[in-house]
PLY file of the C-alpha trace (Angstrom):
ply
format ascii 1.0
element vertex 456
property float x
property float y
property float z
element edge 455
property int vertex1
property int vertex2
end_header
0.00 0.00 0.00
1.46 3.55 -1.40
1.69 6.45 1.11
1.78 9.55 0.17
3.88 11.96 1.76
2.94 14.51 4.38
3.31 17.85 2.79
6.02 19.69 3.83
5.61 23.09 5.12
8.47 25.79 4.55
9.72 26.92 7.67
12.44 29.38 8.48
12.75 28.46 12.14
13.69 25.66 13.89
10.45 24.58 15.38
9.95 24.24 11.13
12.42 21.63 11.29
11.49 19.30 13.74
8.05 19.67 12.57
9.67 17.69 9.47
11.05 15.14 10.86
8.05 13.86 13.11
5.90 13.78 9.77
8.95 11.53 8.75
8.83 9.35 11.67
5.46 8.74 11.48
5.20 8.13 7.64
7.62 4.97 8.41
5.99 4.17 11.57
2.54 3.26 9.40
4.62 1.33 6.61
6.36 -1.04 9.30
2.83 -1.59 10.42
0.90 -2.34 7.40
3.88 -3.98 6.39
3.38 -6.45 9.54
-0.33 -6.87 9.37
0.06 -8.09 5.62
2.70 -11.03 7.25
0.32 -11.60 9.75
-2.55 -12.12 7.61
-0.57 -14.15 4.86
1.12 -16.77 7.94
-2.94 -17.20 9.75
-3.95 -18.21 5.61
-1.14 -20.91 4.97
-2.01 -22.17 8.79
-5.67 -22.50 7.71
-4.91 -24.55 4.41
-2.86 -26.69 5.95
-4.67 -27.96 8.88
-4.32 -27.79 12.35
-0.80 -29.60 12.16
0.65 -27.15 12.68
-0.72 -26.46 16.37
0.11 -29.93 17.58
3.05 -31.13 19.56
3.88 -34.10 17.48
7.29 -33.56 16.01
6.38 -30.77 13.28
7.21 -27.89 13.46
4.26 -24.83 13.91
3.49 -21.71 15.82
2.80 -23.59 18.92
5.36 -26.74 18.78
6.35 -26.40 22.13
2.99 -27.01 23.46
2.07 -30.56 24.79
0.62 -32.67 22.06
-3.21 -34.25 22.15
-2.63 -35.81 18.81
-3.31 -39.52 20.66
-7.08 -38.11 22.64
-9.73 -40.07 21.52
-13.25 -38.87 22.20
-16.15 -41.64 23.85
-17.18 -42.46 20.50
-13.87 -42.97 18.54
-13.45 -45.42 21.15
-16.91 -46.82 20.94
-16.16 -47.20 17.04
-12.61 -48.54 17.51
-12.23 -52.41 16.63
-9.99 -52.47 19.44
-12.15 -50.78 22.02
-15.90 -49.85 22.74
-16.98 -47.30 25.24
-17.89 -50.14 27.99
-14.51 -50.57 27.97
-13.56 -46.92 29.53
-10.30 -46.92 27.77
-8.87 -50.31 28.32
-6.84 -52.35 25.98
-6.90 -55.95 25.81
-3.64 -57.86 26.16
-3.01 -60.46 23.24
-3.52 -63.69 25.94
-7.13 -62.00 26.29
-7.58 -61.88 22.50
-6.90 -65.52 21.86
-8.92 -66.33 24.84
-11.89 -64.75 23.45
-10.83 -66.11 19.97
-10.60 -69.82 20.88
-14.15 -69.00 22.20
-15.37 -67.89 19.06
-13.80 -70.79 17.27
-15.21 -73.42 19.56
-18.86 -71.84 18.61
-18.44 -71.63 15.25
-17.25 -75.33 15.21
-20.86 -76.02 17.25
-18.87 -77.27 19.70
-21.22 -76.22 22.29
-20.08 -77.73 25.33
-16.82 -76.25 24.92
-17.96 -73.22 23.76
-19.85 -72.95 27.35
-16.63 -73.51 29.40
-14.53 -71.06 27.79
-17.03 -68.54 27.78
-17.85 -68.88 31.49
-14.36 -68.28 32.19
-14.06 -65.34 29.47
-17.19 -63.29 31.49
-15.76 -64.20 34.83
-12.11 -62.83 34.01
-13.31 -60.06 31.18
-16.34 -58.99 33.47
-18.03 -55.37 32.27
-15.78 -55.53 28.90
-17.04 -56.02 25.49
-15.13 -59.75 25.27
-17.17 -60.65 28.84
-20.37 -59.62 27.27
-19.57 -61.21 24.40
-19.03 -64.31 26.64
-21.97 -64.00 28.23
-24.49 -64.19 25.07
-22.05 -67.14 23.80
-23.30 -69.05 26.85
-26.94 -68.10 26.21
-26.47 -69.31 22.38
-25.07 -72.47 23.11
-27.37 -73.60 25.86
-30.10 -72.68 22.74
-28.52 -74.72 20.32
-28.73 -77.69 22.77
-31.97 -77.25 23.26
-31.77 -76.48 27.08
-34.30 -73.33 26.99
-34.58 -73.06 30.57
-31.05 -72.11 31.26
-30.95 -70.64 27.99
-33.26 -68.31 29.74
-31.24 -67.84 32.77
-28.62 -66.78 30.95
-30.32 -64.09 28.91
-31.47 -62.32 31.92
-27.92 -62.37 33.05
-26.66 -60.57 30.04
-29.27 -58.16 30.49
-28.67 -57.73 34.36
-24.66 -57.09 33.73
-25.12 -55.15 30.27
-28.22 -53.21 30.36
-27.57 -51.36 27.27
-25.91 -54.72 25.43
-25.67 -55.03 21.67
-26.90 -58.45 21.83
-30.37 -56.76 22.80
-32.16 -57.83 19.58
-31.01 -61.67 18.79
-31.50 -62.13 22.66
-35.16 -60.72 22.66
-36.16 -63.25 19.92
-34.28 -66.14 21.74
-36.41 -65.14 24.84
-39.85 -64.77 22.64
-39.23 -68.22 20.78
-38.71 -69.91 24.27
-42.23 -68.58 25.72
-44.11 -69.70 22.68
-42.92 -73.15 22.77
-43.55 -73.18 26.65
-47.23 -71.71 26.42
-48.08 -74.40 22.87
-46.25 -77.35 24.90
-48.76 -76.22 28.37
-51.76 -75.00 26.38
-51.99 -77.13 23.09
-55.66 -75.83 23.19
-54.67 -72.01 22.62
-51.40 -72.65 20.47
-53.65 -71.07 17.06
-53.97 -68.17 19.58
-50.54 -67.67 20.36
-49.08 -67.92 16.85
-51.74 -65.47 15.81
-50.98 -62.88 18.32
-47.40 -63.87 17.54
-47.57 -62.85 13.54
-47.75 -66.75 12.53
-49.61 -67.71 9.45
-52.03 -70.03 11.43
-53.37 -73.45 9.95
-56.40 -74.95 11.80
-55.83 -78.52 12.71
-58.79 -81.26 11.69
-58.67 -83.19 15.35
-59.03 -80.95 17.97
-56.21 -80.54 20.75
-55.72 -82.76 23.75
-54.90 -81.36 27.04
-51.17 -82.20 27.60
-51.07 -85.21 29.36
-47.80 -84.60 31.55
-48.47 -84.08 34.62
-45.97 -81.68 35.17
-47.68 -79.35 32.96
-51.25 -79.56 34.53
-49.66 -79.11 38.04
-47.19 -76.67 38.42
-45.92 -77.51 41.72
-44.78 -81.09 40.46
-40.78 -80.81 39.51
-39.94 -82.05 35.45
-37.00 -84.41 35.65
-37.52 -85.72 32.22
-37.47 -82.64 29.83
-34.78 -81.04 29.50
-36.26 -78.05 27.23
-38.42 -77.49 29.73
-37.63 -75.55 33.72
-37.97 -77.70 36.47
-41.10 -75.73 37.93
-43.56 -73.89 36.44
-43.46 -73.98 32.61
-46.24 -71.16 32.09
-44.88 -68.99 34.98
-41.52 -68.90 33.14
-43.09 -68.17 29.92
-44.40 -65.12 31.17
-40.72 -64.11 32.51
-39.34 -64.41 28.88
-42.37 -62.26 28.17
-42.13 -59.79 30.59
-38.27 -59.82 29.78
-39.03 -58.53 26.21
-41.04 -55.42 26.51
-38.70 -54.48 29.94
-35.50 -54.96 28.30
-36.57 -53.59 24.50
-39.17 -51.82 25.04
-38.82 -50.19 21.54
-38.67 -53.09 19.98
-40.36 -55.04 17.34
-41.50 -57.79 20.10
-42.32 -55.69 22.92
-46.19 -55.19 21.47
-46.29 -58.75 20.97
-44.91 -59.80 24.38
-47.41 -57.64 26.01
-50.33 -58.82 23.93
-49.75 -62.38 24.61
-49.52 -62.19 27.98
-52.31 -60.65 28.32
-54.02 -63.34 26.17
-52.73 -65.59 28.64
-54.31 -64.07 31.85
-57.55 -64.05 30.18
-57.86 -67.47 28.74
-57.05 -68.22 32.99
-60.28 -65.17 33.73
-57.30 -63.41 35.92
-59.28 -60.73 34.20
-57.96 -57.79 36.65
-54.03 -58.70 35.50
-55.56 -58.93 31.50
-56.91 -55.54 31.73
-53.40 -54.20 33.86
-51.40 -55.45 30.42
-54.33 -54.75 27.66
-53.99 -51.08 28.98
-49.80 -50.67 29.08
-50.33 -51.68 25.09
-52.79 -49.57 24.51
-51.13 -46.20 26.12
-47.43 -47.56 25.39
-48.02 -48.65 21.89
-50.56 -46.95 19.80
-49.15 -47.44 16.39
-49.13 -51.45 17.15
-51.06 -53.59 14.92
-52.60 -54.92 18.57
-54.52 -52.00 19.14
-57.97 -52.72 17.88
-57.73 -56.29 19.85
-56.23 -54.26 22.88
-59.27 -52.28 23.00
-61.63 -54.98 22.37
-60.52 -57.84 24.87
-59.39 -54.58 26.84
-63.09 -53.63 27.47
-64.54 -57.37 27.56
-62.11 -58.18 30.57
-62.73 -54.92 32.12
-66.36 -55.72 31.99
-65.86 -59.76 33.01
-64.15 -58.01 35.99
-67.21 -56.67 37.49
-68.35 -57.81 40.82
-71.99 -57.01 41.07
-73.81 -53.96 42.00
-72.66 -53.70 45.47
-69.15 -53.43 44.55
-66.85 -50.92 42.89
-68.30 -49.61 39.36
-65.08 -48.17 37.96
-64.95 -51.26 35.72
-68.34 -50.66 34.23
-67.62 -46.83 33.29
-64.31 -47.87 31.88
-65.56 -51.07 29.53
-68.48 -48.40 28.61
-65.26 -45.91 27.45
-63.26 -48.53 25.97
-66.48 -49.87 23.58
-67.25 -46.60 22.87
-63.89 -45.44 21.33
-63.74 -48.68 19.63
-66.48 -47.55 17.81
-64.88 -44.31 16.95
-61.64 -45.32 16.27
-62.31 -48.78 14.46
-65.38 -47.75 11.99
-64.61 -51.36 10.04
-64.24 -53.78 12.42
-67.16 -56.68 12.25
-67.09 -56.01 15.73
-69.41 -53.10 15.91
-72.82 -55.15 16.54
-71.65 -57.00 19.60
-70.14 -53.71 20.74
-73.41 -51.73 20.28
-75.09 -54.77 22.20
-72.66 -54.77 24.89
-73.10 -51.36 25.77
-76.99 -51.77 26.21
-76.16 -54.10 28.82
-74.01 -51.97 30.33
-76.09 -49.29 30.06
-78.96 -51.79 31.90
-76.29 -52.45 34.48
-74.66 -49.26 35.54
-79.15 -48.48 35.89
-78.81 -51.55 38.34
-76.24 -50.06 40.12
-77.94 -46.82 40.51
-81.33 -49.04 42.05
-79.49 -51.02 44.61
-78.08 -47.38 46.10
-82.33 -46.43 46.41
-82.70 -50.32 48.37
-79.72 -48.98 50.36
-80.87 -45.66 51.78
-84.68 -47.45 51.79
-83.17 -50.25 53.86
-81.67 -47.69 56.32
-84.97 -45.91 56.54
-83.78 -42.37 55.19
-86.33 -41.21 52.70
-84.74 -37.53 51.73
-81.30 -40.09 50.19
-84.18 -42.61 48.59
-85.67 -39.52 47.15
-82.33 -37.82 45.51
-80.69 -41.15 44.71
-84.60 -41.78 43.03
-84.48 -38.60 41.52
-81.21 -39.48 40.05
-81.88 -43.05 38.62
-85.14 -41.56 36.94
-82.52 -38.79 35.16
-79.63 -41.09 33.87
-81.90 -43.93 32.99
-85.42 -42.64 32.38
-86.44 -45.63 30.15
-85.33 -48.84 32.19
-87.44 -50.90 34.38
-85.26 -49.46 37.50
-86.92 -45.90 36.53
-90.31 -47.04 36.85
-89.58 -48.72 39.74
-87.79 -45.63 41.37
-91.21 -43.17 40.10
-93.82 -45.57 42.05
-91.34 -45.10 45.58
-91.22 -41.23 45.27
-94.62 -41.19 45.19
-94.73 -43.46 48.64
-92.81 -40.86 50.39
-94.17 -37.99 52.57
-94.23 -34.91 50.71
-93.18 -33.41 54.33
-90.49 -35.16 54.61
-88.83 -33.69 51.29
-89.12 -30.47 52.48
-86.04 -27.91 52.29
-84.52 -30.14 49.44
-84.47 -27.86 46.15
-86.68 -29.05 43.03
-87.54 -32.19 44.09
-91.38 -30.98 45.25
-91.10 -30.13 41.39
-90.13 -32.81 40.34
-92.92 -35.04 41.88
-95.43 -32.72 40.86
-93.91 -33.81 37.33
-94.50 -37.31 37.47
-96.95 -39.36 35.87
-99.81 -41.11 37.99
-99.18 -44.49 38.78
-100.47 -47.30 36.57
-103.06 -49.47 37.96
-101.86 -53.27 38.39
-103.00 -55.64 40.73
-100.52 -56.41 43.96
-99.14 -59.73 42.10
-98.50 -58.26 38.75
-97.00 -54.69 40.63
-94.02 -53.96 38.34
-92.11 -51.95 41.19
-92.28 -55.37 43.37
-91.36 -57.41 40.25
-88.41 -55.10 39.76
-87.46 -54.70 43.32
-86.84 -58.21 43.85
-84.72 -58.91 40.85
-82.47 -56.79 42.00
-82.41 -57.37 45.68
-83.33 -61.07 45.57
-79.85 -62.50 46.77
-80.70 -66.11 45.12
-82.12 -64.96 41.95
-81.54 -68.91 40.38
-84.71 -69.46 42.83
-87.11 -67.09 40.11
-85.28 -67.04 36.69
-87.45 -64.37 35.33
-86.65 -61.72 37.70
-83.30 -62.75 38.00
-80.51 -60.25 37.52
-78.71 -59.77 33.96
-76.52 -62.05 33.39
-73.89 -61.67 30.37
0 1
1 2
2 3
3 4
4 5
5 6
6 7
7 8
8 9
9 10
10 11
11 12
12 13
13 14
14 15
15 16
16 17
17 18
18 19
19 20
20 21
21 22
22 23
23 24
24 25
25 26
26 27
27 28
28 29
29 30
30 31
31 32
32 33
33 34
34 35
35 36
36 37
37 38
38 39
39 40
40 41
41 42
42 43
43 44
44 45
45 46
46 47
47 48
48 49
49 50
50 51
51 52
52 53
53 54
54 55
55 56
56 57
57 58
58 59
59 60
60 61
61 62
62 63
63 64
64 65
65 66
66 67
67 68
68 69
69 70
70 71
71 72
72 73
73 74
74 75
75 76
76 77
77 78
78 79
79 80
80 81
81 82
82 83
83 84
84 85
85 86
86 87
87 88
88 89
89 90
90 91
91 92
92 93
93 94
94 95
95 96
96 97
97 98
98 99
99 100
100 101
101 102
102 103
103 104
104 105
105 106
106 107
107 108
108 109
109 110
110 111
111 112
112 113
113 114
114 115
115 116
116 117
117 118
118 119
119 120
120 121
121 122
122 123
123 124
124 125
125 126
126 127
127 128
128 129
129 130
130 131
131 132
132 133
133 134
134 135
135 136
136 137
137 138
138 139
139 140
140 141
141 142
142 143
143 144
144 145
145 146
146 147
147 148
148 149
149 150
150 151
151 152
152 153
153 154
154 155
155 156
156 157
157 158
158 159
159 160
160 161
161 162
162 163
163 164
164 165
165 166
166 167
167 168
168 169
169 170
170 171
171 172
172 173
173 174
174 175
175 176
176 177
177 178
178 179
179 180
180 181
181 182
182 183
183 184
184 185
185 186
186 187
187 188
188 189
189 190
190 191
191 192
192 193
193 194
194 195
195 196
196 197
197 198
198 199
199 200
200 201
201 202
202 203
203 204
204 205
205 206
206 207
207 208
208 209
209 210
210 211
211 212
212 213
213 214
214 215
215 216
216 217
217 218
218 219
219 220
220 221
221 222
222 223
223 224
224 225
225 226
226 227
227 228
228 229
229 230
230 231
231 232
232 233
233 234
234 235
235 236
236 237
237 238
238 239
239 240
240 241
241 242
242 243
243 244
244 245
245 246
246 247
247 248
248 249
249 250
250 251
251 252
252 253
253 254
254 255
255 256
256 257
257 258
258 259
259 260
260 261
261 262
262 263
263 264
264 265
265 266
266 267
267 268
268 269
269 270
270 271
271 272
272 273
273 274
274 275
275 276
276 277
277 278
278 279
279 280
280 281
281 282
282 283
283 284
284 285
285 286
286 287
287 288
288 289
289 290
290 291
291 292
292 293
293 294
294 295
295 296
296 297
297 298
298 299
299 300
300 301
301 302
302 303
303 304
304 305
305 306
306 307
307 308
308 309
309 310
310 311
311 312
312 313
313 314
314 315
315 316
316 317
317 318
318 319
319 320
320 321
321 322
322 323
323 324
324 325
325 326
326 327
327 328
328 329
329 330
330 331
331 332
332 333
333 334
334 335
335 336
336 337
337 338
338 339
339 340
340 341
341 342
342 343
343 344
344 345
345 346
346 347
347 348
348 349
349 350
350 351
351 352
352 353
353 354
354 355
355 356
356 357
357 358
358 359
359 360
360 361
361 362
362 363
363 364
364 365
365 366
366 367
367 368
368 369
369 370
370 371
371 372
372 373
373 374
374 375
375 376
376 377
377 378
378 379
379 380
380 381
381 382
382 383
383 384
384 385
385 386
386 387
387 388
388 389
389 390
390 391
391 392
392 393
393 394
394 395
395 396
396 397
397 398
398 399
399 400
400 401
401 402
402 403
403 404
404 405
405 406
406 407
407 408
408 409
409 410
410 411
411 412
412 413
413 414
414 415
415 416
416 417
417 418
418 419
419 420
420 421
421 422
422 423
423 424
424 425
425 426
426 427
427 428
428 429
429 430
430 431
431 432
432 433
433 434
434 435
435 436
436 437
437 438
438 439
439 440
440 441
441 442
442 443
443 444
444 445
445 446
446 447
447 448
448 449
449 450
450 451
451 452
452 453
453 454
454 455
């Protein structure tokens, strides 16, 4: 960059002269400047073509080559990509005895040589514990003990690669080890429901032409009885340890492509037992866990049929009621094709009778206890939710029983009554409030089947 010079004043005197020579001074003052900037500039645009090199302690030589080098740091997942190391490892190297150890392993279970395969790897999980070669070990030993067919401690040792490596790589082939060993265990226990469990499963299913048989070993009718003879099969318990592979699944992977189906046969399972309480605990986890599954219409479904099995009576809790009436109803919403909508529209007319049942037996209560301003709301009530059930007509003839003194202070009900029809006239044995009265409170309604309660 040119400078022009300062002009130069003429000056007789001598404060002329030095006036001069500082406009010199400073002329050169701004070339050695720009001159260094330009250095500066060209030196920070050769170190950004060539790399960071340059900055780095490791032999070569750069602004900063007396600086420590960091050329060997390796971030968590360089090592978690590096054959030789994974981040479970934390940095440690194996030695080469460990790497034939781990080989001979390896060889053994590509040779099938189970058995062998089992002792080395025992001893390769023991001594490599919370490595990559020790987990590595560990699903060996769950492999081979599946290739011999012993599924039981095939199991046990599945859990125990989950239990030491929680966040394992093995997660996938182990799940569908695991999910293979419960279906054989519920088909073998339940030859009855093994179309069931392959459906739920994703099987194409075949129906058989001879109906099954129940198994006829007695250790799989009685649970308690210890199986000496199979081998494929735990000693105790085969269904119980079904369900542990199941439960395994969905706890271990729960984003996986078997966790839906885990869940959904299991809870298949508690309902063909009518543990209808534990069926509606795993029908609901599916539904709220897993709402793109292809489940979900069947979660609903049997979700609101066990929920509905699982009422008690009218005496009891009527959660379940309100929540099968929810369920059926958003299965009619959200499933406009299913060939399931007539039975659902006829199961929620019963429910719709019984929740009215429920509402009666709460009148018998407070009439029972001799309070007739609760017999008159919980009346008044009955007649509003269900005006056009039996239990309505019944709870119109007992308002008009009770003293109209009695009902005084209580707002709108003298309205109300004034409201209501006059009462039909029946004879005493064909009365349709003592006709309806009894089939509710009758506690042995087998004795009159025509004014028993409804039954489902």
């Amino acid at each position: 960059m040119k400078l022009s010079r300062m002009p130069e004043r003429r000056m007789d005197s001598a404060d002329g002269q030095s006036t001069r020579c500082y406009a010199d001074r400073s002329a050169r003052a701004l070339h050695a400047a720009f001159a260094l900037g330009s250095r500066l500039t060209l030196a920070s645009l050769l170190i950004l073509f060539s790399g960071c090199s340059s900055l780095t302690g490791n032999g070569e030589s750069g602004l900063f080559s007396d600086l420590p080098g960091i050329g060997n740091v390796r971030g968590p997942l360089e090592r978690a990509l590096s054959s030789e190391e994974s981040a479970i490892e934390l940095g440690r190297k194996f030695t080469e005895a460990e790497r034939r150890q781990a080989k001979e392993c390896r060889d053994a279970f590509d040779r099938k040589d189970y058995e062998k395969t089992i002792k080395l790897a025992k001893k390769n999980a023991k001594d490599l514990k919370e490595s990559s070669l020790g987990e590595e070990a560990q699903f060996l030993i769950a492999e081979s003990h599946f290739a011999l067919g012993r599924y039981s401690k095939a199991q046990d040792s599945y859990d125990q690669l989950f239990e030491d490596y929680p966040s394992t790589r093995y997660v996938e082939p182990a799940t569908r080890r695991l999910f293979y060993i419960a279906k054989q265990w519920l088909e073998i226990s339940e030859p009855a429901a093994k179309s069931q469990i392959r459906q739920v499963s994703g099987e194409k299913v075949v129906e058989e032409s001879t109906p099954a048989k129940a198994p006829s070993d007695p250790t799989l009718r009685v649970r308690l009885l210890p199986n000496f003879h199979d081998r494929s099969r735990p000693m105790f318990d085969t269904q119980g340890r079904a369900l542990q592979c199941l439960k395994s699944i969905w706890m271990n992977d729960p984003t996986g492509p078997l966790a839906d189906d885990a869940l959904m046969l299991t809870a298949t399972y508690y309902q063909r037992h009518d543990s209808y309480v534990e069926a509606d605990r795993y029908f609901e986890i599916l539904r709220e866990e897993y709402p793109d599954s292809p489940h979900l219409e069947e979660a609903f479904l049997l979700g609101a049929h066990v929920k509905q099995m699982s009422y008690q009576g009218p005496y009891y809790e009527g959660g379940e009621l309100i929540g099968a009436r929810k369920l059926k109803e958003q299965s009619l919403q959200l499933f406009p094709a299913s060939h399931q909508r007539p039975q659902l529209r006829k199961d929620l007319e019963r429910l719709y009778l019984l929740e009215a049942e429920r509402a009666w037996s709460e009148v018998e209560y407070y009439q029972k206890k001799g309070k007739p301003r609760a017999v008159a709301i919980a009346a008044i009530q009955l007649i509003s939710e269900y005006p056009d059930t039996k239990f309505a007509a019944d709870a119109r003839q007992i308002l008009r029983t009770i003293d109209r003194k009695v009902l005084t202070g209580l707002p709108e009900i003298p309205e109300i009554l004034e409201t209501l029809p006059p009462a039909p006239e029946a004879s005493p044995a064909e009365a349709p409030g003592r006709a309806a009265v009894k089939s509710v409170s009758d506690p042995k309604p087998e004795s009159s089947p025509k004014e028993g309660r409804i039954r489902l």
